[in-house]
C-alpha positions as a Markdown table, in Angstrom:
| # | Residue | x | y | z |
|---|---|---|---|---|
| 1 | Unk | 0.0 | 0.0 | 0.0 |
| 2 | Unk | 2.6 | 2.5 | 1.0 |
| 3 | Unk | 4.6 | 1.5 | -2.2 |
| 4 | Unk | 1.9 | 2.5 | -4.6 |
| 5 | Unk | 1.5 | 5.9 | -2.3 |
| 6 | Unk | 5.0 | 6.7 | -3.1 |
| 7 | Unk | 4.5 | 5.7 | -6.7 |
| 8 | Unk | 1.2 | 8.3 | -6.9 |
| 9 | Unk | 3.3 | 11.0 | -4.9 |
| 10 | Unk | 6.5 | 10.8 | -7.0 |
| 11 | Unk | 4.0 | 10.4 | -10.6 |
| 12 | Unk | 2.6 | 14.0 | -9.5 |
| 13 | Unk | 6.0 | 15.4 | -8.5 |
| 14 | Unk | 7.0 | 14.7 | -12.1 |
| 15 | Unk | 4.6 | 16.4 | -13.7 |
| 16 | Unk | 4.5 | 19.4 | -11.7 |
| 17 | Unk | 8.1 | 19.7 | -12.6 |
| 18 | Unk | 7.8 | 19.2 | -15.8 |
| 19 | Unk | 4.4 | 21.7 | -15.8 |
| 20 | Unk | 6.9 | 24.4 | -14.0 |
| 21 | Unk | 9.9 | 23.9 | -16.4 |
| 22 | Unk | 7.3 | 24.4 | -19.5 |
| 23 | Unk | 7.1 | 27.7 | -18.1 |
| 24 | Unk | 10.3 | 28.8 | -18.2 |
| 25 | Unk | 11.8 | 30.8 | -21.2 |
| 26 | Unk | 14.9 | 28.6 | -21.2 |
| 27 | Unk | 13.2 | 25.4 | -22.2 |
| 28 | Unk | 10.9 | 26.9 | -24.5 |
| 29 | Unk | 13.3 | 26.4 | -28.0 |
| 30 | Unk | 13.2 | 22.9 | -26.1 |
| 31 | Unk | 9.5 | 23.0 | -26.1 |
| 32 | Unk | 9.0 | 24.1 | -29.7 |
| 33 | Unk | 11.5 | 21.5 | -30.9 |
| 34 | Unk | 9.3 | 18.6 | -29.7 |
| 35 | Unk | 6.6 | 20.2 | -30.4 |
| 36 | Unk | 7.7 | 20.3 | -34.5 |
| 37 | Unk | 9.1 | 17.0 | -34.4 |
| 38 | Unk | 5.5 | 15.9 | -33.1 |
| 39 | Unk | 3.7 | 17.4 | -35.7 |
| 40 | Unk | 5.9 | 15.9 | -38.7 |
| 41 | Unk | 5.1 | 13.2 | -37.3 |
| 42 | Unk | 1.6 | 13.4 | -37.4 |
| 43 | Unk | 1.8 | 14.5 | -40.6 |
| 44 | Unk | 3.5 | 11.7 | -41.8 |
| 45 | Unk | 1.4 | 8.8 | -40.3 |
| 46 | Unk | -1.8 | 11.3 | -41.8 |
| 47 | Unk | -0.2 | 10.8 | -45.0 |
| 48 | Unk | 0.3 | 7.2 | -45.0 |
| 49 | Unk | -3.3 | 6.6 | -43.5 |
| 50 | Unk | -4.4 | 8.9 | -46.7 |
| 51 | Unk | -2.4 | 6.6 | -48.8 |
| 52 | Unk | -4.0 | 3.4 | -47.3 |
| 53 | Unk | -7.7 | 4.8 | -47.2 |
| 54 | Unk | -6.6 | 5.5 | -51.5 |
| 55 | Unk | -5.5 | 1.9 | -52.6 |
| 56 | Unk | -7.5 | -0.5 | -50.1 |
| 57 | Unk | -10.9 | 1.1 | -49.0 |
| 58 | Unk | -11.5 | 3.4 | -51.4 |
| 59 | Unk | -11.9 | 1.1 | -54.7 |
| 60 | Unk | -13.6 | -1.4 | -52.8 |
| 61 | Unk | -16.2 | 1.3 | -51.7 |
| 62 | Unk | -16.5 | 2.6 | -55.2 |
| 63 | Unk | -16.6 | -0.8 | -56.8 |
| 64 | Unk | -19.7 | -1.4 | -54.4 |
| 65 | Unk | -21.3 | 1.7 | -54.7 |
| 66 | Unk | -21.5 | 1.6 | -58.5 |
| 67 | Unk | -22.7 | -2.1 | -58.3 |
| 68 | Unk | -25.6 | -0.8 | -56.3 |
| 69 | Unk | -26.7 | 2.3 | -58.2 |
| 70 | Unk | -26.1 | -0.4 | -61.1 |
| 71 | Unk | -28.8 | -2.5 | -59.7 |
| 72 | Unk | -30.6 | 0.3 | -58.2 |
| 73 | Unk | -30.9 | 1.7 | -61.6 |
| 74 | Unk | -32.0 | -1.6 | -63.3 |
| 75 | Unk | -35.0 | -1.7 | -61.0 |
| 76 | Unk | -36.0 | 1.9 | -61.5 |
| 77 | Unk | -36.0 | 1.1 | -65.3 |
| 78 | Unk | -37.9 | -1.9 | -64.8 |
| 79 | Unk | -40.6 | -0.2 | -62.7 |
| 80 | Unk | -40.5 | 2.7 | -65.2 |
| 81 | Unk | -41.3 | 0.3 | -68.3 |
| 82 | Unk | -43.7 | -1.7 | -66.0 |
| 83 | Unk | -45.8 | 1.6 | -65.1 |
| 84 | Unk | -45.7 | 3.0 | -68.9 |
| 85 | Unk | -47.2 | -0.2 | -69.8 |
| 86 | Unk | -50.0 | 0.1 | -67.5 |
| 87 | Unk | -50.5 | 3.6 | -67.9 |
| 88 | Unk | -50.6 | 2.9 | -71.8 |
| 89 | Unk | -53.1 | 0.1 | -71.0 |
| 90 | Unk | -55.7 | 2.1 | -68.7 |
| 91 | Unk | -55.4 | 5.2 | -71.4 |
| 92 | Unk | -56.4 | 2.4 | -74.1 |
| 93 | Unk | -59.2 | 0.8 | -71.8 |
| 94 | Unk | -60.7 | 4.2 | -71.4 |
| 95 | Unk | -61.0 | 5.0 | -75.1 |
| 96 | Unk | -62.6 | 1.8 | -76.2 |
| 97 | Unk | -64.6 | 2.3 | -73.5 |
| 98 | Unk | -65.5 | 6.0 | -74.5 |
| 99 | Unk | -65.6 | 4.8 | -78.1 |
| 100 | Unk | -67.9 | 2.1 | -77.2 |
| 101 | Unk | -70.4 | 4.0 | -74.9 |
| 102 | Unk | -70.8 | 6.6 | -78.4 |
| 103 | Unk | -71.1 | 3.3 | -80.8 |
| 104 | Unk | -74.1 | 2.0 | -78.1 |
| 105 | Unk | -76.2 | 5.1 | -78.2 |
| 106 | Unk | -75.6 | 5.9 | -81.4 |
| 107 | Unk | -77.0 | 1.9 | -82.3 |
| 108 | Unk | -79.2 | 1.1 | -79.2 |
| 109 | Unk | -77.4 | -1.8 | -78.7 |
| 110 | Unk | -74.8 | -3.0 | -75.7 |
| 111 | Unk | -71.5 | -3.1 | -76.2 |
| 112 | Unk | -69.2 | -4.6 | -73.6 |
């Protein structure tokens, strides 16, 4: 218990050192230099996480999206045609209908 007490106490000694010694002008180039070297290297695993997101996921994504919209546009022309058809069928119901309501009156007789 005691060792893990010291462990805690000496942890937060550190860091208030180090939190002081930020603060001071002397270890600010110090500071900056770490701070640069940081960033590079940031930018550097950004790059190569760019590159891998490019060759593996990308592609794969594409491929699949433009096998959907494939698909997905097969089905829209399908259901396009299909309605045409039956919008072409009910418009040609209604005139032999029209036509044939004129021929019965016009006869007296019943046309179905």
């Amino acid at each position: 218990m005691e060792n893990g007490f010291i462990n805690y106490i000496a942890g937060i000694i550190i860091v208030l050192v180090i939190a002081f010694l930020s603060q001071q002008p002397y270890f600010r180039g110090f500071g900056a230099n770490i701070y640069n070297q940081a960033e590079m290297q940031i930018e550097a695993l950004l790059a190569k996480g760019q590159e891998w997101v490019a060759t593996n996921v990308s592609p794969k994504v594409e491929s699949k999206i433009n096998g959907e919209v494939a698909k997905a546009g097969e089905q829209a022309k399908t259901e396009i045609e299909k309605q045409k058809n039956n919008l072409m069928q009910n418009a040609w119901d209604n005139i032999k209908n029209y036509f044939a309501n004129i021929f019965s009156k016009a006869t007296g007789t019943k046309v179905e």
